[in-house]
C-alpha positions as CSV (number, residue, x, y, z in Angstrom):
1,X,45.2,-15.7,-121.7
2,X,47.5,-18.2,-122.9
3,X,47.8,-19.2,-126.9
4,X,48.3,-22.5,-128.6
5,X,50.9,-22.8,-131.0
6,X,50.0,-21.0,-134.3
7,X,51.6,-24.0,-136.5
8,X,48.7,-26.3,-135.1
9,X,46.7,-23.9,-137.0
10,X,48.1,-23.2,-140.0
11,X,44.9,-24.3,-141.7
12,X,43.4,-21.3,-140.5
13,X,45.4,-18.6,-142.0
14,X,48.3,-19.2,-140.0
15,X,46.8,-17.2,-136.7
16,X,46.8,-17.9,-133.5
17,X,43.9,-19.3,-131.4
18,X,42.9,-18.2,-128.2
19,X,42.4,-20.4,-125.4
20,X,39.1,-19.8,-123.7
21,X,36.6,-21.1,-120.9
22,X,34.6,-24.7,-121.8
23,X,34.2,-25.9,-125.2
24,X,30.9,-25.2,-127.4
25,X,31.3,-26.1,-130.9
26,X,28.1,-24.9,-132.6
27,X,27.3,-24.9,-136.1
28,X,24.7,-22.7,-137.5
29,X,23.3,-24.5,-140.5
30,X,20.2,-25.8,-142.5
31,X,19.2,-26.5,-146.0
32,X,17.3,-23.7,-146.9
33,X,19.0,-20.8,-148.4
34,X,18.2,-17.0,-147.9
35,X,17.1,-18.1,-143.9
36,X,19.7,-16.1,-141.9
37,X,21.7,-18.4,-140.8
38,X,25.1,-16.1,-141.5
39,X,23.4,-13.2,-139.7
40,X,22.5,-14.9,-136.5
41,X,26.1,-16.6,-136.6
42,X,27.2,-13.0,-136.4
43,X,24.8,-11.7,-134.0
44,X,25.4,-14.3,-131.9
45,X,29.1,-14.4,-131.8
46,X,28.4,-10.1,-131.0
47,X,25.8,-11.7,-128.5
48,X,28.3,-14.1,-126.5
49,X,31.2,-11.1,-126.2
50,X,29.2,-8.4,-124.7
51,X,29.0,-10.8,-121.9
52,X,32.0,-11.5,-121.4
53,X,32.5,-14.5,-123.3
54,X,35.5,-16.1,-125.6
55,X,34.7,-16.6,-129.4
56,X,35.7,-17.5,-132.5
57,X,33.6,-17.8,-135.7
58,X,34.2,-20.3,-138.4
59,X,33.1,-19.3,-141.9
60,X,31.9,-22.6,-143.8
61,X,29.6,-21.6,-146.5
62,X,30.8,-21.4,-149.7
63,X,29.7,-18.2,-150.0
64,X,31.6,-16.8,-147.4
65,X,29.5,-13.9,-146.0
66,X,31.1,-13.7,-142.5
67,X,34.9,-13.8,-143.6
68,X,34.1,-11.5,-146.8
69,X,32.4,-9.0,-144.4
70,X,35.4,-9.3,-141.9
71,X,37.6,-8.4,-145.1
72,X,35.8,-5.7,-145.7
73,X,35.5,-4.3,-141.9
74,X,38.8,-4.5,-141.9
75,X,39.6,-2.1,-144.8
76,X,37.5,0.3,-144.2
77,X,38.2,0.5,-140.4
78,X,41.9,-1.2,-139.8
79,X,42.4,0.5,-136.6
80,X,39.7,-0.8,-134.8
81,X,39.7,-3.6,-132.4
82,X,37.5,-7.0,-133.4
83,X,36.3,-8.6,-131.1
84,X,36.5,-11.9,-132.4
85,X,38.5,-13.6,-135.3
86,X,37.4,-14.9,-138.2
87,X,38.5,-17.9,-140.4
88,X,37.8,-19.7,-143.5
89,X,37.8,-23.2,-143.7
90,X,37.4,-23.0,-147.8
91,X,40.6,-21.3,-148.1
92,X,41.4,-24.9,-148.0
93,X,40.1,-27.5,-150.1
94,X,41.8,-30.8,-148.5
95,X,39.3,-32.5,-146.7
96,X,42.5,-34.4,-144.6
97,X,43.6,-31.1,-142.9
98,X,40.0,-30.2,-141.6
99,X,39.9,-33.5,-140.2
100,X,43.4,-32.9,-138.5
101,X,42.1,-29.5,-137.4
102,X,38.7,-30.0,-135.6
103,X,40.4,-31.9,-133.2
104,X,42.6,-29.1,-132.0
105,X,39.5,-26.8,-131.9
106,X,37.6,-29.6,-130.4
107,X,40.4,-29.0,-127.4
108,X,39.9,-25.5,-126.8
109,X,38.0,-23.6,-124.2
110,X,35.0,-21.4,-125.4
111,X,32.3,-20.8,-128.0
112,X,33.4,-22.3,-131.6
113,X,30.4,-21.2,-134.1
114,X,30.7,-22.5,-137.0
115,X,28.5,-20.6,-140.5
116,X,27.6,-23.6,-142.2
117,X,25.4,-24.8,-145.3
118,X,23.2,-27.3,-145.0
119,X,24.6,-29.0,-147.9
120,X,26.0,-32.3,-146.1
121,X,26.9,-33.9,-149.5
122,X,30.0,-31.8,-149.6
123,X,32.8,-34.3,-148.2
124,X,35.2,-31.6,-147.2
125,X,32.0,-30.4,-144.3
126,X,31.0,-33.9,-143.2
127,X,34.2,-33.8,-140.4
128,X,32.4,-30.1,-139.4
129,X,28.8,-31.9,-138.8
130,X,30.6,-35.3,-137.0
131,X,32.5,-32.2,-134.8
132,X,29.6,-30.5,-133.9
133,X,28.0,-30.4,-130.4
134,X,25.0,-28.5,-130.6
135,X,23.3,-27.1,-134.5
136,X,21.3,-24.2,-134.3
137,X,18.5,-24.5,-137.2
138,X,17.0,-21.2,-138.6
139,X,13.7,-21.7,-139.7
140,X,10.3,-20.2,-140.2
141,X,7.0,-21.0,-139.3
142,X,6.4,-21.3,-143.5
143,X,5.4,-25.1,-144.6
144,X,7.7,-25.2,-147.3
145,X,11.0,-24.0,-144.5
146,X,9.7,-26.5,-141.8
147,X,9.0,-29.5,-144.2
148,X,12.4,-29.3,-145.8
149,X,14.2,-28.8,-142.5
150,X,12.2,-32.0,-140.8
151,X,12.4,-33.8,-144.0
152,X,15.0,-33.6,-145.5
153,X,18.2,-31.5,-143.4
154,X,17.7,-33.3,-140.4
155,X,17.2,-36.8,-141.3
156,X,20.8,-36.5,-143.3
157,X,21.8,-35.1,-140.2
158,X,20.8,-37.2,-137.9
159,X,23.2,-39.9,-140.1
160,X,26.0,-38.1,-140.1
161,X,26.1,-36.9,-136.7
162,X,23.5,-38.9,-133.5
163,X,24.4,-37.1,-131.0
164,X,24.2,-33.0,-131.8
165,X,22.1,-30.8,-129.6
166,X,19.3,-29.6,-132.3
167,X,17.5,-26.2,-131.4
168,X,15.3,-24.4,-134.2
169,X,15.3,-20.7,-134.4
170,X,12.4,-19.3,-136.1
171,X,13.8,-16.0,-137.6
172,X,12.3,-13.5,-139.7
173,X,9.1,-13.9,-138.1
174,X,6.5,-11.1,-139.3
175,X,4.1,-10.8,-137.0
176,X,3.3,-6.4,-136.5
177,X,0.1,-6.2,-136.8
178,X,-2.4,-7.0,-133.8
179,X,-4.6,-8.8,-135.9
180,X,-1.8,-11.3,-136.7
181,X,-1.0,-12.2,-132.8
182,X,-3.6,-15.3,-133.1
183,X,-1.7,-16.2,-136.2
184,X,1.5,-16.2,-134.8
185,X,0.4,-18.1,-131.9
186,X,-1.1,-20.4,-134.3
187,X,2.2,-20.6,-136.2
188,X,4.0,-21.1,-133.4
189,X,2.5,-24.4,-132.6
190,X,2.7,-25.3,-135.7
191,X,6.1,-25.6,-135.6
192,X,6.4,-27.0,-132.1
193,X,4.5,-30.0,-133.5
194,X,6.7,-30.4,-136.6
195,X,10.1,-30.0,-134.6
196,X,9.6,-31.0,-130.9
197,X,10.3,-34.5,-131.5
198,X,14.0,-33.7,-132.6
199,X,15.0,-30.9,-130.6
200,X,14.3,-27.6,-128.8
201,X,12.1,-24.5,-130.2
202,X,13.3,-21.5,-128.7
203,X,11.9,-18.1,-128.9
204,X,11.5,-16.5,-132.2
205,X,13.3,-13.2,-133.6
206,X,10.5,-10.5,-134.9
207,X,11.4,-9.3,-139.3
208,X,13.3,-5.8,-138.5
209,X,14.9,-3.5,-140.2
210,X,17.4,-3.4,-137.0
211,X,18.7,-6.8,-138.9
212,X,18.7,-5.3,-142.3
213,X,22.1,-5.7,-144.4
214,X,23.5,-2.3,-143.9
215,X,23.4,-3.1,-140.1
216,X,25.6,-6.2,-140.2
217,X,28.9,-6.0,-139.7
218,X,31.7,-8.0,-137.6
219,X,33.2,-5.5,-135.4
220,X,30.3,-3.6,-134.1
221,X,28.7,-4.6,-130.5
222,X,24.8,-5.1,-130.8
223,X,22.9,-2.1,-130.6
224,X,20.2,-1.1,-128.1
225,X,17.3,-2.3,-130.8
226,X,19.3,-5.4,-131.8
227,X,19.8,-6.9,-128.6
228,X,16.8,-6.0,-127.4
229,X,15.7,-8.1,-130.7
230,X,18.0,-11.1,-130.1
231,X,17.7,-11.4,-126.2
232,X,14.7,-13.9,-125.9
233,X,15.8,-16.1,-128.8
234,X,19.6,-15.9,-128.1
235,X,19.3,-16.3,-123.9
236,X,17.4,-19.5,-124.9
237,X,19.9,-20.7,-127.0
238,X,22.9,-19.7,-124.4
239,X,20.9,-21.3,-121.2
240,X,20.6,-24.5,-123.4
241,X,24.2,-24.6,-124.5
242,X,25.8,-23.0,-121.5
């Protein structure tokens, strides 16, 4: 595959950026804290290459899970092959040079996921939400998650950027027990009334330890149990975005 010239890129570490098949720019992002937004970035991006697809992840938050993670994949297992590349945008803290480089990202072929906060009152991130295509929202079906998401992340979105694809991913969902299936159901419609109006509900990802911290990682494919965790939610997302 062919490469664009690294100096284009120099914002992002310097690396070169591979060209790739139709451009998805998808941020991953929503007020809440603690929601899973960085692990379903990450499963996700694991998601898109086992079939076959092009990807390159973004890491956003000021926390930096994703590219602290990648640091420490890398040390403890530098031979191995990753199978997508990681950057930092807050490596960088002039807002000027992340508005010269979403355009060049903006021209490549293939899935751009971007690990974002919902924090939209950072200047440096408002040229991320104006770039984005598509946001997927991680949610629960709890008041308090679905109230601030409708109320207050998406209303601020909707300013910044009219035109974004939104789809809600309820993650985390615990619903084990059979007596809890008329709940969930219950739930479920819940927050199909509270978020239908401004985008798409897909299919919701079951609480698991198959998700648990010690699984995640950026270099290992999914697993049997965590695909077979992802696969509703995520082929959703994929049909939508494809």
């Amino acid at each position: 595959m062919k490469k664009i010239n690294s100096s284009s890129l120099s914002i992002l570490n310097g690396d070169k950026f591979t060209i790739m098949s139709k451009n998805h720019f998808v941020l991953f992002s929503n007020i809440k804290g603690g929601i899973g937004k960085s692990s379903l970035c990450t499963l996700f991006a694991h998601y898109l290459t086992a079939k076959g697809e092009d990807v390159a992840v973004i890491d956003a938050d000021i926390q930096r899970t994703i590219a602290r993670q990648r640091t420490r994949d890398k040390e403890s297992r530098p031979d191995d092959k990753l199978p997508w590349e990681v950057y930092s945008i807050f490596d960088y803290n002039d807002k000027g040079e992340i508005e010269k480089l979403l355009p060049v990202l903006k021209e490549q072929d293939g899935w751009i996921l971007v690990d974002c906060p919902g924090n939209m009152e950072v200047e440096r991130l408002i040229p991320v939400f104006q770039a984005a295509d598509s946001v997927v929202i991680p949610t629960t079906y709890g008041d308090n998650d679905l109230d601030a998401t409708v109320e207050l992340f998406v209303p601020v979105l909707r300013q910044i950027n009219e035109t974004a694809k939104l789809i809600f991913a309820p993650n985390r969902i615990n619903e084990s027990k059979a007596q809890f299936k008329e709940e969930a159901k219950r739930n479920r419609d819940k927050a199909w009334n509270k978020v239908h109006t401004y985008g798409s509900l897909v299919a919701r990802i079951k609480d698991s330890i198959v998700f648990d911290n010690s699984r995640f990682n950026t270099i290992d494919p999914l697993n049997h149990w965590q695909a077979n965790g992802v696969m509703h939610c995520f082929d959703e997302i994929y049909k939508e975005l494809k």
